[in-house]
N, C-alpha and C positions, 0 to 999 in steps of 0.2 A: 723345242718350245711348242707350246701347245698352242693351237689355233684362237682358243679365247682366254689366252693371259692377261689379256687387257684390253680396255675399252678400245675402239678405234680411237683414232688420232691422242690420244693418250701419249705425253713426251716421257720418254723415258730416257732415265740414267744406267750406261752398262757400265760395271764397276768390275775390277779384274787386278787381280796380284801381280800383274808383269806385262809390258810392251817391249817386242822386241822386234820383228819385222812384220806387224800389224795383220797378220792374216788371219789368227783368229779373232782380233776384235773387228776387222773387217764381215766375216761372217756371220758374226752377232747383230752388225747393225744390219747386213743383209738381213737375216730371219726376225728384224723388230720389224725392221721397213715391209716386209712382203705379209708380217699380220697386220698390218694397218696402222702400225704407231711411228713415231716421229722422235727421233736421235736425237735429246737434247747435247747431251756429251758423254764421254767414254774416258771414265778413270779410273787411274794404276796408281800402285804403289809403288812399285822400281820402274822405271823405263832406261833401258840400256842404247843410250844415244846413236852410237857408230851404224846402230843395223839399221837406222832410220825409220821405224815404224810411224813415230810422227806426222813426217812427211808424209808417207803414204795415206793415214788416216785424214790429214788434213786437205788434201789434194781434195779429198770427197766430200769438201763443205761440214767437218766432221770436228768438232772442237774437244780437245783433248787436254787431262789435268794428269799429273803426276805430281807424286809426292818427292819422292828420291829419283835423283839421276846418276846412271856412272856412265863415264865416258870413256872407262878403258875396260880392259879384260884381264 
C-alpha cells in the first residue's frame, strides 16, 4: 500500500473473497493502521468458520461482515 492512499484518519472498509485464519486480513488492517487510517470493518464473502479467523479478527476491536459461511470441509 502506498503511503498516501488515503487521507489520514480516513475510515476504511478492507473487503476480501475469503476469511480463513485471519492473517492476511490481519495484515491489512496493520498497513491501513500504520498509514494513518482507521478500520471501519473487514468484509468477505466466504468465511470458513472452523479455522476461526473471526475470533482472531475480533479479539482486535476489529468488526467483521461475511456473506456465506461453511462450517465444514
Amino acid at each position: 500500500m502506498h503511503e498516501d492512499s488515503f487521507p489520514k484518519d480516513s475510515n476504511i472498509l478492507i473487503i476480501d473473497d475469503l476469511l480463513a485464519t485471519g492473517g492476511s486480513a490481519t495484515a491489512a488492517c496493520n498497513l491501513v493502521k500504520k498509514a494513518g487510517g482507521k478500520v471501519a470493518a473487514v468484509a468477505f464473502v466466504i468465511e470458513l468458520d472452523p479455522l476461526k479467523g473471526r475470533q482472531k479478527l475480533e479479539s482486535q476491536g476489529i468488526k467483521v461482515v461475511s456473506m456465506l459461511h461453511y462450517n465444514t470441509f
